[in-house]
C-alpha positions as CSV (number, residue, x, y, z in Angstrom):
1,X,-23.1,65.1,-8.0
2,X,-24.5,68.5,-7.6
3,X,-22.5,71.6,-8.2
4,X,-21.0,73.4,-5.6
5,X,-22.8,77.0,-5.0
6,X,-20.8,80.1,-5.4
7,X,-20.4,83.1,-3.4
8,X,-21.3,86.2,-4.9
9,X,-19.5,89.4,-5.5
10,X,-22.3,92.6,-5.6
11,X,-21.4,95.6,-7.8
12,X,-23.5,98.4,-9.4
13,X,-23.8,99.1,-13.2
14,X,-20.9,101.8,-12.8
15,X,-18.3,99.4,-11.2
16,X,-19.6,96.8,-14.3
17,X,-19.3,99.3,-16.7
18,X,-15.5,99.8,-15.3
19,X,-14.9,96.4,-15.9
20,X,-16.0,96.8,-19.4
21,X,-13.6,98.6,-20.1
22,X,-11.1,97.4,-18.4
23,X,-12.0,94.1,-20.4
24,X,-12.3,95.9,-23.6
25,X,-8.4,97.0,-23.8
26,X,-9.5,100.9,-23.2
27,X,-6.8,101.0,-20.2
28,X,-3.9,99.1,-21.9
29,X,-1.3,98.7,-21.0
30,X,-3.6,97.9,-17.8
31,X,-5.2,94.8,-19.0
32,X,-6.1,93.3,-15.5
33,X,-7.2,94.2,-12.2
34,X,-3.8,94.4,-9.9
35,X,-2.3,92.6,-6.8
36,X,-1.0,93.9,-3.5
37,X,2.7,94.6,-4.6
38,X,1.4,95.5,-8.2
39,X,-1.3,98.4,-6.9
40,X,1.5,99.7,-4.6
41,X,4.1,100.1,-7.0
42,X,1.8,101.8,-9.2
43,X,0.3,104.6,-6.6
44,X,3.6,105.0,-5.4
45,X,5.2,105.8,-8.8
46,X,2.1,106.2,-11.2
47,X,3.9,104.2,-13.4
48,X,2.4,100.8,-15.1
49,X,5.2,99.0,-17.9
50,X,6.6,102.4,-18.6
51,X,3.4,103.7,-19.0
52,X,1.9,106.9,-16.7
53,X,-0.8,105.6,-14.9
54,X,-2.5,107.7,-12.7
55,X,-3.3,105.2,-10.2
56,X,-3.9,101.2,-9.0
57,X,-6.6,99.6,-10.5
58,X,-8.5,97.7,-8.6
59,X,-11.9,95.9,-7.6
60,X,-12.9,97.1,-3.6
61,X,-17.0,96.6,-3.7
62,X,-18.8,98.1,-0.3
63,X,-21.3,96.3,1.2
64,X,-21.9,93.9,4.8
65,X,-22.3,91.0,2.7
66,X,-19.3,91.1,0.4
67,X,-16.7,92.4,3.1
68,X,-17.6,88.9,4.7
69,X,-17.6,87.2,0.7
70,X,-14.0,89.0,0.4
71,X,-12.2,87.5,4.3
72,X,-12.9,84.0,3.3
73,X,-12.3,83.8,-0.4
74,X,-9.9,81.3,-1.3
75,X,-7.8,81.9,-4.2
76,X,-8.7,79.8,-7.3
77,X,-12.6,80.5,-5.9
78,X,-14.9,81.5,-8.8
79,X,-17.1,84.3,-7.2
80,X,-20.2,85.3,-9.4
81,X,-20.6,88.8,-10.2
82,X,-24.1,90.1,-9.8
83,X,-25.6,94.0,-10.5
84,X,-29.1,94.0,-8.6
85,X,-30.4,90.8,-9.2
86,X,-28.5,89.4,-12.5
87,X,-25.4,87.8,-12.6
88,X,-23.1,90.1,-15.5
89,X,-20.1,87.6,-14.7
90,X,-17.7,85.8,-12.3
91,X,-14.0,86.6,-11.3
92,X,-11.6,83.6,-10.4
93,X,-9.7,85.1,-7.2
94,X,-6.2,85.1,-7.2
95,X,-6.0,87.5,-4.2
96,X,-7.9,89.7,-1.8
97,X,-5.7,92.1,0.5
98,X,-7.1,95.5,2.6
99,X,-6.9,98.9,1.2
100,X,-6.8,102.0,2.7
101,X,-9.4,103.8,1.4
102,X,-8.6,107.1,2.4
103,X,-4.9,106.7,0.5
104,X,-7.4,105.7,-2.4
105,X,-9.8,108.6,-2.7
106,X,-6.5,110.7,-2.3
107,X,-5.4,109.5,-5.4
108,X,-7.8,109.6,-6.8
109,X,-9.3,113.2,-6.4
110,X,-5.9,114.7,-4.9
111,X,-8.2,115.2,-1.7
112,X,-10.5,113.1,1.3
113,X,-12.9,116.6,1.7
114,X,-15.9,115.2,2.2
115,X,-17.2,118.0,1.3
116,X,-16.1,117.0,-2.4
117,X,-18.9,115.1,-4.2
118,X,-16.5,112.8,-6.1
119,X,-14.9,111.7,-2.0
120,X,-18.4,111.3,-0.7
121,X,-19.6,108.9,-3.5
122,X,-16.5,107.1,-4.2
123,X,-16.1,106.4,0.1
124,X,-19.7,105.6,0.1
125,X,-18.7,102.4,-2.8
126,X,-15.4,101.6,-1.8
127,X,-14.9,98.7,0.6
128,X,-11.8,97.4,2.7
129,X,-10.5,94.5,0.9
130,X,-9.6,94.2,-3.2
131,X,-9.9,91.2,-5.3
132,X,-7.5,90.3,-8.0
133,X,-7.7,87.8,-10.8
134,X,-9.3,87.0,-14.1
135,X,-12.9,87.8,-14.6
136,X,-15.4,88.6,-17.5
137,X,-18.1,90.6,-17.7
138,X,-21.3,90.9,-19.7
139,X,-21.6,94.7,-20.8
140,X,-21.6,95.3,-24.8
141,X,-21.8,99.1,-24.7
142,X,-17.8,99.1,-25.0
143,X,-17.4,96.8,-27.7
144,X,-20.2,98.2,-29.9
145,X,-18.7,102.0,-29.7
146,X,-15.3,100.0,-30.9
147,X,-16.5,98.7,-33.8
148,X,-18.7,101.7,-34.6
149,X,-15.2,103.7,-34.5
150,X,-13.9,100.9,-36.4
151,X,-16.5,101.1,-39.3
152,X,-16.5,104.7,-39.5
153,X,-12.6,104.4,-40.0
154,X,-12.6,101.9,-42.9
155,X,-15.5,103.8,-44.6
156,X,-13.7,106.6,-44.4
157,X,-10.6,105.3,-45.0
158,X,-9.3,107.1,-42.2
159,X,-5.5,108.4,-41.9
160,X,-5.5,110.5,-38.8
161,X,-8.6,110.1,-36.0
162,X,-9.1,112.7,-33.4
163,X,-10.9,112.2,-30.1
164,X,-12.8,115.0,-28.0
165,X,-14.2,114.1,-24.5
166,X,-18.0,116.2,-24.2
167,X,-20.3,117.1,-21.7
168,X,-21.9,119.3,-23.9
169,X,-24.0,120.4,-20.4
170,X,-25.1,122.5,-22.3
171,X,-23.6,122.2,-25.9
172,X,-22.6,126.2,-26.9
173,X,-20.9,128.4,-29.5
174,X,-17.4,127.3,-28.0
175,X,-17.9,123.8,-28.2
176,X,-18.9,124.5,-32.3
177,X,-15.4,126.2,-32.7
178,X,-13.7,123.6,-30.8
179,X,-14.9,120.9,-33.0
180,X,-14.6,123.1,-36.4
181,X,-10.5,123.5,-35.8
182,X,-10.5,119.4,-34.8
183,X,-12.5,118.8,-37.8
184,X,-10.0,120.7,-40.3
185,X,-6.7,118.6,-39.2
186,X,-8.5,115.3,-39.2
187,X,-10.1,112.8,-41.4
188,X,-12.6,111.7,-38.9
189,X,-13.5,113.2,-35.9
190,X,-14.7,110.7,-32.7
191,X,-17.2,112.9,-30.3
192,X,-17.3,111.0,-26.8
193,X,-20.2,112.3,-25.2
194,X,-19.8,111.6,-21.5
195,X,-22.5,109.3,-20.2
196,X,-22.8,109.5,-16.2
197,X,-24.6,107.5,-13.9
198,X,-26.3,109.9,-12.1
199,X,-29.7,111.6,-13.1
200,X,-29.2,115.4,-14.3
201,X,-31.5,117.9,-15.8
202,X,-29.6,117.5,-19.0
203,X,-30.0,113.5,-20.0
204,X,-27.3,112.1,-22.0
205,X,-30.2,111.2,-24.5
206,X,-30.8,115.3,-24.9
207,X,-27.6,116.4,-25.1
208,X,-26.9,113.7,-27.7
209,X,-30.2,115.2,-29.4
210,X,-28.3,118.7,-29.5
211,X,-25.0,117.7,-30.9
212,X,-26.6,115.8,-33.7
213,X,-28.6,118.5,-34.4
214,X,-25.4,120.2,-34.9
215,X,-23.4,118.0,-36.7
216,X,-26.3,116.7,-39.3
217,X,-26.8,120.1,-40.2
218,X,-23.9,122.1,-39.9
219,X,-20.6,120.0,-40.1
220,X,-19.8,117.4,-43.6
221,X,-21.5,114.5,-43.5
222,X,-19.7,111.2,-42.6
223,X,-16.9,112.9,-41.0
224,X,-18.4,113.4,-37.1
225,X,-19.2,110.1,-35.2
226,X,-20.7,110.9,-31.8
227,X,-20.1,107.7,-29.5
228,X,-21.1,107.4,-25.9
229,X,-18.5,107.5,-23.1
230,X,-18.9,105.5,-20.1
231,X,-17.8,108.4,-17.8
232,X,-17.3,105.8,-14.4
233,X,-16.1,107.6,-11.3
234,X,-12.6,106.7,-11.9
235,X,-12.5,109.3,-14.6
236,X,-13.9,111.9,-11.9
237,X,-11.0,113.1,-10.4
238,X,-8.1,115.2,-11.3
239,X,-6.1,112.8,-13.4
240,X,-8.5,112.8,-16.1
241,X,-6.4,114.2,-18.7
242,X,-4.2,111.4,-18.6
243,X,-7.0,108.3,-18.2
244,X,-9.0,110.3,-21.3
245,X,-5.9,110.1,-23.5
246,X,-5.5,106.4,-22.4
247,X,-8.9,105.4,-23.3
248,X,-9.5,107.8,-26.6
249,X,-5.8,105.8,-27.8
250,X,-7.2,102.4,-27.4
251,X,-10.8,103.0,-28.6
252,X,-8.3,103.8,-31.9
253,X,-7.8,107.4,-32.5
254,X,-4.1,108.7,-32.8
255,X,-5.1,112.5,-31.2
256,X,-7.0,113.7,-28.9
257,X,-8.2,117.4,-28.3
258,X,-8.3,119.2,-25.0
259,X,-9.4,122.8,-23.9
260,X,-6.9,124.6,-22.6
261,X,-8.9,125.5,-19.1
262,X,-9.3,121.9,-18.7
263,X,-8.9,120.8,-14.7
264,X,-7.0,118.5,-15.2
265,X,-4.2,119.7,-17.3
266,X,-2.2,121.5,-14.3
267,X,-0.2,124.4,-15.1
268,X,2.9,124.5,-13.7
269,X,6.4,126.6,-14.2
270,X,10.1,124.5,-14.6
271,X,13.2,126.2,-15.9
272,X,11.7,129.4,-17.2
273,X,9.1,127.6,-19.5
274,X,5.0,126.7,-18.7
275,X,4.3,123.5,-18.7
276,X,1.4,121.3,-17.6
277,X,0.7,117.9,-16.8
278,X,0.8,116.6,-20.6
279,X,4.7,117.4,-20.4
280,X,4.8,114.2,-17.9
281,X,3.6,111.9,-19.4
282,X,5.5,108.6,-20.5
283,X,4.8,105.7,-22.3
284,X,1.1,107.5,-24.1
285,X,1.2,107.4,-27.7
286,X,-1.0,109.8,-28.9
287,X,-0.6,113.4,-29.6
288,X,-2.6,115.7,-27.0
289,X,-4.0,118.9,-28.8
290,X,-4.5,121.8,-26.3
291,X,-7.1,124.5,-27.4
292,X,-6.9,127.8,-26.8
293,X,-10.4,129.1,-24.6
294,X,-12.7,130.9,-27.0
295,X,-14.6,133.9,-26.1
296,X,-17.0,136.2,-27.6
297,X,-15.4,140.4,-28.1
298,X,-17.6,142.7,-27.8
299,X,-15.2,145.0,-30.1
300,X,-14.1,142.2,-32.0
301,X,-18.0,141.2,-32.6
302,X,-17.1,137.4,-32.9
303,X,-15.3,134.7,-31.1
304,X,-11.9,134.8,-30.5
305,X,-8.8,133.0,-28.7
306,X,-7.7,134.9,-25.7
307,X,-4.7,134.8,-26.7
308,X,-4.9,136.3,-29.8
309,X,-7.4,139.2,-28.8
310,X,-6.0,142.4,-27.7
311,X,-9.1,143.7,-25.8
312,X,-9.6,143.0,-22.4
313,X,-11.4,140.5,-20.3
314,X,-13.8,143.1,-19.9
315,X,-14.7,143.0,-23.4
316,X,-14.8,138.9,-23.4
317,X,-18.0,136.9,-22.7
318,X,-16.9,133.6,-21.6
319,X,-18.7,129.8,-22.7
320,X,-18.9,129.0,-19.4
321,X,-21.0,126.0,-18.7
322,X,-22.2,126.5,-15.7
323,X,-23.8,130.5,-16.6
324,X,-25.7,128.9,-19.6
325,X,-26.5,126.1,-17.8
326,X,-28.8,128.3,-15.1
327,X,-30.0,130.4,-17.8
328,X,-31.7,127.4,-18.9
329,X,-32.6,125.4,-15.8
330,X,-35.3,128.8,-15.4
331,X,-36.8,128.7,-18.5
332,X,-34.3,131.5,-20.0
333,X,-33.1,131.6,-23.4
334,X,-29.5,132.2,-23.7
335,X,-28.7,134.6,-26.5
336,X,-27.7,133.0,-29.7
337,X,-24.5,135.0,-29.2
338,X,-23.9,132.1,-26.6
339,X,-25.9,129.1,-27.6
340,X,-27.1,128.8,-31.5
341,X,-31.4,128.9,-31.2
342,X,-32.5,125.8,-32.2
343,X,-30.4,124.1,-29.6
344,X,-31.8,126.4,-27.2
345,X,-35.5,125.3,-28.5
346,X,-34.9,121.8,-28.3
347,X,-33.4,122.3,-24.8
348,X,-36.2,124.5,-23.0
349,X,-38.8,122.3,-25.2
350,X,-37.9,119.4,-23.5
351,X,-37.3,120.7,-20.0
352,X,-40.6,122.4,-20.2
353,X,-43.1,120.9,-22.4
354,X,-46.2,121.8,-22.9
355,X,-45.3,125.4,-21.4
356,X,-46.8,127.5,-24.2
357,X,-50.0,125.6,-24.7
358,X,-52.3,128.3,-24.3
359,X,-50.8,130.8,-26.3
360,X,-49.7,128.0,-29.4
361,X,-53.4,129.0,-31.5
362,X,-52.4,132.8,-31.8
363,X,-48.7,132.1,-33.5
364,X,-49.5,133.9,-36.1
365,X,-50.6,136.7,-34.0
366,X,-46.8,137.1,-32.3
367,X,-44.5,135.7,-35.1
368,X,-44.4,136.2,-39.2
369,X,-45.9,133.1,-41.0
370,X,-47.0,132.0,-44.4
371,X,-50.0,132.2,-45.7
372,X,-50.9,128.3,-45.8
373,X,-51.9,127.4,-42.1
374,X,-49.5,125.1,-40.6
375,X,-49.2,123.1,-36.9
376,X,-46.5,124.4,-34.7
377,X,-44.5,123.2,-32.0
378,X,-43.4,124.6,-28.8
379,X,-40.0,124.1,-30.7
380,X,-40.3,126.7,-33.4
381,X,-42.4,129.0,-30.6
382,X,-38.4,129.3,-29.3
383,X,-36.9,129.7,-32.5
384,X,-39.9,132.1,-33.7
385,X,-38.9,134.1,-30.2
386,X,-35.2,134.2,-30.6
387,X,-35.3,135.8,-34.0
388,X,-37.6,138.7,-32.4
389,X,-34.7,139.0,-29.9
390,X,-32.5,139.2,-32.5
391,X,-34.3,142.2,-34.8
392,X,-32.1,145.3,-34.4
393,X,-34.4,147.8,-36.1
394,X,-36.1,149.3,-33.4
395,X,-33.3,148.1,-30.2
């Protein structure tokens, strides 16, 4: 007898990746996608077996086709689940039931502007009716950075692991302080380099190029792992803070570090003492680091904590990413008070290749170099430039 033909369930890598970890224990105590009564409770409260959770989790695909899939499921129906063309996996329905998706983008980015990029996208994905039951997925990329994180313990014989969530868009002079105070309370230090799903100007392959720069050459060896971080547009809206400290405790660290001008943190004042955010939570064991912002004094001639400076904000040059970012999206290279030169050169080398070609042959016409004649690449051309920016003698 022939077998009976499934429906199929259509998702994009993002939602699969979601799954993954989902799957993967990153969201436990969430372990499952939720029911009716179950997602309810949850937005209503934010509270999952005692734990803070910041809202339902649940599986609402867009789409003509799977709308229709969704209104005749039957529960105990196996539907296949298919990215493009290529079945990743199947779910075995236990329920479908409507959402409000309006109430959902609300949760999840504290606003339905759709104006906001985060509403737009997520409205544009989200359909009306969620699906609950057991399911598995084919997507490794969680499991492998697990057991990376779980080598680089044992080899290290790790005590104390800390976490820090990175854009590194670009990576700067604040982000090497950052990781220099993590790196002095800890025996190993997990970098989670978010990974988006969207094209940028900075890949996640270049801004991983930079930070290892960094960390090869810089930082002990064997003490910095740099993992990728599926950064899915659940972790997009203002309850970050708390899904990031979720996540970084079940991929197996025990602290996690946070900048202090984080989004997501939320300041707030109760009985004559600051608070944020952090102070809320219930149920997350692991202990949340907040950092200080660093800036660079003019008077001071280094970078300091703003809170321990006493010169104004006049004086302060801020690692702002967004500044440094422009700078580079022109061809500009930042000063190395900002961003250290031979990230800067692997940046611009990249984003503009080839862009020196014609003046490459008369290097040693421009820059100081050794007797023996040697190639050179557009990369040193930056490097070679920044240290001319940087002579003083004649400034």
């Amino acid at each position: 007898m022939a077998s009976q033909k499934r429906n199929k369930l259509y998702i994009d890598i993002e939602a699969l990746a979601t799954l993954s970890l989902l799957q993967e224990g990153i969201f436990r105590p969430v372990t499952k996608l939720m029911g009716e009564k179950e997602a309810r409770e949850v937005d209503e409260t934010g509270i999952y077996k005692n734990t803070t959770f910041p809202f339902s989790f649940i599986l609402a695909p867009s789409g003509k086709r799977n709308q229709e899939v969704l209104k005749n499921a039957k529960k105990g129906e196996i539907l296949d689940i298919y990215v493009n063309k290529e079945k990743k996996g199947y779910i075995k329905v236990d329920e479908v039931f409507p959402i409000d998706r309006e109430k959902r983008v609300q949760k999840i980015f504290s606003t339905t502007d759709p104006d906001h990029p985060g509403v737009k996208d997520t409205l544009s994905r989200l359909g009306n009716y969620a699906v609950s039951g057991e399911f598995k997925v084919e997507f490794d990329d969680i499991k492998i950075v697990k057991e990376k994180i779980e080598k680089a313990k044992k080899e290290r014989e790790a005590t104390h692991t800390t976490a820090i969530m990175m854009a590194a868009k670009p990576f700067h002079r604040g982000h090497e302080r950052v990781i220099r105070l993590a790196l002095e309370k800890t025996d190993l230090l997990v970098i989670f380099l978010l990974k988006p799903y969207k094209q940028d100007i900075l890949s996640y392959e270049l801004r991983y190029k930079t930070l290892r720069y960094f960390t090869d050459n810089f930082l002990p060896k064997n003490r910095v792992l740099i993992v990728p971080f599926e950064n899915t547009y659940i972790f997009a809206g203002y309850n970050n803070v708390i899904l990031d400290s979720i996540a970084a405790k079940n991929f197996g660290c025990d602290k996690i570090v946070i900048g202090k001008n984080h989004s997501g943190i939320g300041m707030f004042y109760d009985k004559k003492q600051t608070k944020s955010i952090i102070d809320t939570f219930k149920g997350i064991d692991i202990e949340i680091e907040v950092v200080n912002e660093f800036v660079y004094c003019d008077i001071c001639k280094t970078l300091v904590s703003t809170d321990t400076c006493p010169h104004g904000q006049h004086h302060h040059i801020s690692y702002h990413s967004e500044p440094i970012l422009e700078l580079l999206k022109v061809g500009v290279l930042p000063p190395a008070v900002l961003v250290r030169k031979e990230i800067s050169a692997i940046i611009l080398s990249e984003l503009f290749p080839n862009r020196f070609h014609n003046i490459m042959d008369k290097f040693a016409n421009i820059f100081p170099v050794s007797a023996i004649l040697e190639p050179h690449t557009e990369r040193d051309f930056y490097i070679q430039l920044m240290k001319l920016h940087q002579t003083a003698s004649l400034t």
